[in-house]
ChimeraX commands (.cxc) that place a marker at each C-alpha (Angstrom):
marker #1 position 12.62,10.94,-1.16 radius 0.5
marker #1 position 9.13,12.27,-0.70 radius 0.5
marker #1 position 6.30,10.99,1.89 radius 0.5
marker #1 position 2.54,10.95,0.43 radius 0.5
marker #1 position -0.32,10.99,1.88 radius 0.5
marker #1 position -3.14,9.29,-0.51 radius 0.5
marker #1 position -6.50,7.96,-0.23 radius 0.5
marker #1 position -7.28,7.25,-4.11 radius 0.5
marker #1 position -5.67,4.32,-6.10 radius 0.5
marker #1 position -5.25,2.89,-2.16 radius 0.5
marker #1 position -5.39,-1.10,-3.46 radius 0.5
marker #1 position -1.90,-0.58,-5.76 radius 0.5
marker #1 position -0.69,0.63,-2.91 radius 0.5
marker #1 position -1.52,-1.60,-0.48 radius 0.5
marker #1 position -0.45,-5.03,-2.67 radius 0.5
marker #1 position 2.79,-2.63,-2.81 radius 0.5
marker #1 position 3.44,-2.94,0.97 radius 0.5
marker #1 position 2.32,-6.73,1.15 radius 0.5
marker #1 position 4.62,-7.35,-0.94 radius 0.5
marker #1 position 7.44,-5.92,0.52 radius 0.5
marker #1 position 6.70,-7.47,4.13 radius 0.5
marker #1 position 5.86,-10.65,2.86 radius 0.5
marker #1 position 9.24,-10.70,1.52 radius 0.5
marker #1 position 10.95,-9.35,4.61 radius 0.5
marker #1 position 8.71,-11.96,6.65 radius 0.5
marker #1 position 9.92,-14.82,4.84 radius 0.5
marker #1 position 13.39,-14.34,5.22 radius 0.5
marker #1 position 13.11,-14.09,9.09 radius 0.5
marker #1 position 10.41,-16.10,10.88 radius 0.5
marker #1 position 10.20,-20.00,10.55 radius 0.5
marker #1 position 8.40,-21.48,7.32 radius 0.5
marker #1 position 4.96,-22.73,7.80 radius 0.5
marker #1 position 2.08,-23.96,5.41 radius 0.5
marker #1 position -0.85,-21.66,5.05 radius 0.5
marker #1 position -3.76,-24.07,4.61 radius 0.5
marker #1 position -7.04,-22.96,3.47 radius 0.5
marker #1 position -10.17,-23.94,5.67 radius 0.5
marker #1 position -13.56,-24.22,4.75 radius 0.5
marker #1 position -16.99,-25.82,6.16 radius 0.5
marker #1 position -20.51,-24.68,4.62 radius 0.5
marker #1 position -23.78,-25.71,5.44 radius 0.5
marker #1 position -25.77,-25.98,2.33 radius 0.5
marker #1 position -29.51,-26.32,1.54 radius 0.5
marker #1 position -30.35,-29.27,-0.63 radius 0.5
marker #1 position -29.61,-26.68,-4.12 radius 0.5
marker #1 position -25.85,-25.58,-2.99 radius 0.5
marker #1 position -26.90,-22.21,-1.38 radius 0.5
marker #1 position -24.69,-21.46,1.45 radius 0.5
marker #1 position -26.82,-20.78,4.89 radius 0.5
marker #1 position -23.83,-21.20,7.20 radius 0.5
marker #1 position -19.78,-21.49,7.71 radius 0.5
marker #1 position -16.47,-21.02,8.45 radius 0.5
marker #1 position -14.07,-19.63,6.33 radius 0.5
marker #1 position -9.94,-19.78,8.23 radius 0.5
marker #1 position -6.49,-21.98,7.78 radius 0.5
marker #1 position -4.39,-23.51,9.46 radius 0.5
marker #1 position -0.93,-21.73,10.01 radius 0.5
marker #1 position 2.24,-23.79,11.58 radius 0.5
marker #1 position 0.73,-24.54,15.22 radius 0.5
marker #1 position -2.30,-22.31,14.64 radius 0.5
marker #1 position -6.53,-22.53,13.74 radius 0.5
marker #1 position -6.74,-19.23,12.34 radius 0.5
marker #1 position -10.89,-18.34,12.23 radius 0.5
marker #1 position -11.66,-15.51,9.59 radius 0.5
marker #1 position -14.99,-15.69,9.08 radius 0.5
marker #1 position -18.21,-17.87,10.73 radius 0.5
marker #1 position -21.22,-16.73,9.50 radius 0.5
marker #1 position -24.66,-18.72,10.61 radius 0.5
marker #1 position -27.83,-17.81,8.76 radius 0.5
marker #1 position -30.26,-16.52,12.08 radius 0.5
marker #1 position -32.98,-18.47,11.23 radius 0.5
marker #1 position -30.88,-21.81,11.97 radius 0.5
marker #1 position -29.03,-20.56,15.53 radius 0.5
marker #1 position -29.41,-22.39,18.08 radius 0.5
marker #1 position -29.65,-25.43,16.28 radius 0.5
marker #1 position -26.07,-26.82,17.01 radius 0.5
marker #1 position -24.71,-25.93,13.13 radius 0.5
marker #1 position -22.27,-23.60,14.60 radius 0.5
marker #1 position -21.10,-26.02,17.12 radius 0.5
marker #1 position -20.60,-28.66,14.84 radius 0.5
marker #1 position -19.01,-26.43,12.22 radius 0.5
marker #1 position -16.42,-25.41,14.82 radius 0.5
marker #1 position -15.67,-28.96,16.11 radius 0.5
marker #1 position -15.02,-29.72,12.44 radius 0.5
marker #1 position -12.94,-26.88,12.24 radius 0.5
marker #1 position -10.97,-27.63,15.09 radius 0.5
marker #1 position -10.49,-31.75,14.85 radius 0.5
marker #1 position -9.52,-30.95,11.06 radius 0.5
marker #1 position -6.65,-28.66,12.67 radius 0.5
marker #1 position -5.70,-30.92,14.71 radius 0.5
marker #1 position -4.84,-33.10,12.24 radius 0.5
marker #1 position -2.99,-30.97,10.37 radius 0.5
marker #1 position -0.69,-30.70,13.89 radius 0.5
marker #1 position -2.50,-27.34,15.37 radius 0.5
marker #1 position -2.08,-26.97,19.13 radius 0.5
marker #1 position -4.02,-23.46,19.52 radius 0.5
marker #1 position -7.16,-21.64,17.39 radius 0.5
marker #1 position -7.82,-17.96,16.76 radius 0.5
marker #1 position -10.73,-15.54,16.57 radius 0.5
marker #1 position -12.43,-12.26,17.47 radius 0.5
marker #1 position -15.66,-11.15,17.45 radius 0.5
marker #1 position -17.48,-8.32,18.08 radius 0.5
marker #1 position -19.74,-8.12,20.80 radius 0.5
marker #1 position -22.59,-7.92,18.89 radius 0.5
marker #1 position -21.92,-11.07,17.26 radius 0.5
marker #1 position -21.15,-14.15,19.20 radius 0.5
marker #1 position -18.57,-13.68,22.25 radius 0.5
marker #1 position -20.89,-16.21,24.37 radius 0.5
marker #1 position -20.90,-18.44,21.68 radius 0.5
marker #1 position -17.32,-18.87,21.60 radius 0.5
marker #1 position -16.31,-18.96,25.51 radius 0.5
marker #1 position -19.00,-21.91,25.82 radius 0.5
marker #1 position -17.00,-23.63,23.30 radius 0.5
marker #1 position -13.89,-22.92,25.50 radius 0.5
marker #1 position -12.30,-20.16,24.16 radius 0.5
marker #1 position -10.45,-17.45,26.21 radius 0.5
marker #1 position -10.69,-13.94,25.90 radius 0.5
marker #1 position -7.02,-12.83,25.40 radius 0.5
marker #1 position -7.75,-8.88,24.89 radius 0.5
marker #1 position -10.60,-6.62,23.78 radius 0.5
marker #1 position -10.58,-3.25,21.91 radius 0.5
marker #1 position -12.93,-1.11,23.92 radius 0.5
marker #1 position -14.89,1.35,21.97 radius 0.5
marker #1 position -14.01,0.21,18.63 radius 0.5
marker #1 position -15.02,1.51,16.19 radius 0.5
marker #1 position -16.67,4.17,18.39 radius 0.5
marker #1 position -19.16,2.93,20.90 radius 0.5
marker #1 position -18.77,-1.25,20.42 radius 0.5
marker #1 position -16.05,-3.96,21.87 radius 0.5
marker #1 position -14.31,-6.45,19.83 radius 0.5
marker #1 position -12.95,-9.65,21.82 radius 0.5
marker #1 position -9.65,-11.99,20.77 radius 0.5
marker #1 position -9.80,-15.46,21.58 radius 0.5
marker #1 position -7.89,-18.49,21.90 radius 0.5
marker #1 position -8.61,-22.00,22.47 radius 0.5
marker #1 position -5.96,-24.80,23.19 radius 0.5
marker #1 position -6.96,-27.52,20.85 radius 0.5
marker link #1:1,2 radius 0.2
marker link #1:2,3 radius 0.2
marker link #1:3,4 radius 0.2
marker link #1:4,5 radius 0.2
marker link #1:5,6 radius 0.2
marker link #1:6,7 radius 0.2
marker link #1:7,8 radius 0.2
marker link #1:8,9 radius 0.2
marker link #1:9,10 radius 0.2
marker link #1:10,11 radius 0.2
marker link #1:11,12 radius 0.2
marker link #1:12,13 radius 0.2
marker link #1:13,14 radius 0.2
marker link #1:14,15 radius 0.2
marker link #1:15,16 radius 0.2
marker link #1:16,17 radius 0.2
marker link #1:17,18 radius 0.2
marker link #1:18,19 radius 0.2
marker link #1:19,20 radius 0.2
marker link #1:20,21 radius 0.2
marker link #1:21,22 radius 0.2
marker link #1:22,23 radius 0.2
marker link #1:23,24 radius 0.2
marker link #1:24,25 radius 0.2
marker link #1:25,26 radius 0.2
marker link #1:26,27 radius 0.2
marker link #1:27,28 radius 0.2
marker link #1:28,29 radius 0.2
marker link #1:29,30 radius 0.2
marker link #1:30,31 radius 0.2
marker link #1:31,32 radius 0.2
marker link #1:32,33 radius 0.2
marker link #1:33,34 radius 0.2
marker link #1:34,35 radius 0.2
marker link #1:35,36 radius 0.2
marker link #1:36,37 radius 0.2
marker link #1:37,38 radius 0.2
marker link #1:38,39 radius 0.2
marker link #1:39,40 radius 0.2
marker link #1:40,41 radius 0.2
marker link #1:41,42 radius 0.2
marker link #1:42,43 radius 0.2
marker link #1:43,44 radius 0.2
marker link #1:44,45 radius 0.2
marker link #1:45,46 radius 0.2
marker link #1:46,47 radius 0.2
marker link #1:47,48 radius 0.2
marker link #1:48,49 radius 0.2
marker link #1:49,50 radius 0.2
marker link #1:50,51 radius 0.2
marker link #1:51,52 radius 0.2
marker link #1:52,53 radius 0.2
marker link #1:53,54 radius 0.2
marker link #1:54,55 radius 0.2
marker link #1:55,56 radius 0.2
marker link #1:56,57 radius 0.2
marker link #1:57,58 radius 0.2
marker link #1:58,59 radius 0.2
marker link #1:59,60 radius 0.2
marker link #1:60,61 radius 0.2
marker link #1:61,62 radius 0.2
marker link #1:62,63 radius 0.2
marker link #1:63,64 radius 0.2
marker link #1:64,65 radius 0.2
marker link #1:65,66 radius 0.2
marker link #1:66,67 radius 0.2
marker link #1:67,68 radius 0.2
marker link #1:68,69 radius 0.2
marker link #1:69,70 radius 0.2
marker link #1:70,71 radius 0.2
marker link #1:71,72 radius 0.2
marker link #1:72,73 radius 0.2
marker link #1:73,74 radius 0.2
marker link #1:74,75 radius 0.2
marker link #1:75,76 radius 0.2
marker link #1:76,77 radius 0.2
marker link #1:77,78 radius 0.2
marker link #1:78,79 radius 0.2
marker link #1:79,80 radius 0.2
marker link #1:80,81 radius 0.2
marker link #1:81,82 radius 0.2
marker link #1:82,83 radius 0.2
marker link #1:83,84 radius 0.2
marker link #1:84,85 radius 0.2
marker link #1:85,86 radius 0.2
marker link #1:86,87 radius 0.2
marker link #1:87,88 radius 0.2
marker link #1:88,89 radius 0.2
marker link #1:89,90 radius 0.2
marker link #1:90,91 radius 0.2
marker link #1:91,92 radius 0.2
marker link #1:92,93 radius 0.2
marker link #1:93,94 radius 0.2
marker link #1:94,95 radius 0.2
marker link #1:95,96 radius 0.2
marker link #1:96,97 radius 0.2
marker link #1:97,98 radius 0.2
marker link #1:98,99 radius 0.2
marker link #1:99,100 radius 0.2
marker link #1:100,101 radius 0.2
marker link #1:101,102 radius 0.2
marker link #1:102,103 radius 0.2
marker link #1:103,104 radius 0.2
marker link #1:104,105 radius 0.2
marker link #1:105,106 radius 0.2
marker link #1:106,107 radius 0.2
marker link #1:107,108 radius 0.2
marker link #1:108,109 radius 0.2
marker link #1:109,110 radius 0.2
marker link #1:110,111 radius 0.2
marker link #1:111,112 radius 0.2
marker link #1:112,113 radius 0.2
marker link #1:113,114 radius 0.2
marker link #1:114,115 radius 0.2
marker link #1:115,116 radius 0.2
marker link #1:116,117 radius 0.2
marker link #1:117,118 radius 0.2
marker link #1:118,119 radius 0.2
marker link #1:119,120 radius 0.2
marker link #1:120,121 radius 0.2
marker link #1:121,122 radius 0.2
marker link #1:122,123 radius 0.2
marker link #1:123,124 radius 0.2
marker link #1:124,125 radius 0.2
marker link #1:125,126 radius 0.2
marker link #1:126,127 radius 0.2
marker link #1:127,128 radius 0.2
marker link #1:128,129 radius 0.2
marker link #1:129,130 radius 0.2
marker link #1:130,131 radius 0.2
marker link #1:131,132 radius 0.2
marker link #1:132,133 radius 0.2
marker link #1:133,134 radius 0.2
marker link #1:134,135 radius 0.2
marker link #1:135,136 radius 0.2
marker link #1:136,137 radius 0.2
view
């Protein structure tokens, strides 16, 4: 038995460990769907300007990515994008949503669609904040 300490061919690695607590998740917490998510806002030739990118997961609206182009804030696309998000997980049976943010990015935006912050990581990765939040749907 030997411990290593690597930084090159990390990836191999990495799908190495997945795979092994994937497998040792599976056999001990309840099953659940993981259901892709996905909203865009598109201009009239397919090019993405805004959207979410998530799933749903058992009783949870899981928010990975929202990206809204800055030229088109504060026009209500991210609003609607979101109540999309969330009435789709709904009917898929989701009671709660995740997502964090960094503070540079759109913590107001998400507590004046009802979110609560739930914990923050102070001076991540050295001088910002990054904020968790969850909604009851």
């Amino acid at each position: 038995m030997n411990f290593r300490l690597s930084d090159a061919g990390l990836e191999q690695d990495r799908e190495a460990i997945v795979s092994l607590l994937r497998h040792y998740n599976q056999q001990k917490r309840e099953s659940s769907e993981k259901i892709p998510l996905g909203i865009y806002y598109e201009d009239e030739n397919g090019k993405k300007l805004a959207g979410l990118v998530g799933e749903t997961f058992g009783n949870w609206l899981c928010i990975e990515l929202l990206f809204i182009c800055e030229e088109l804030r504060g026009q209500g696309i991210g609003r609607k994008i979101m109540e999309t998000a969330e009435e789709t997980a709904r009917k898929r049976g989701c009671k709660y949503a995740f997502v964090d943010t960094y503070k540079f990015q759109a913590p107001g935006f998400y507590k004046k669609l009802g979110y609560k912050e739930v914990f923050a990581l102070k001076e991540y990765p050295y001088t910002g904040e990054r904020y968790y939040y969850t909604k009851e749907l």
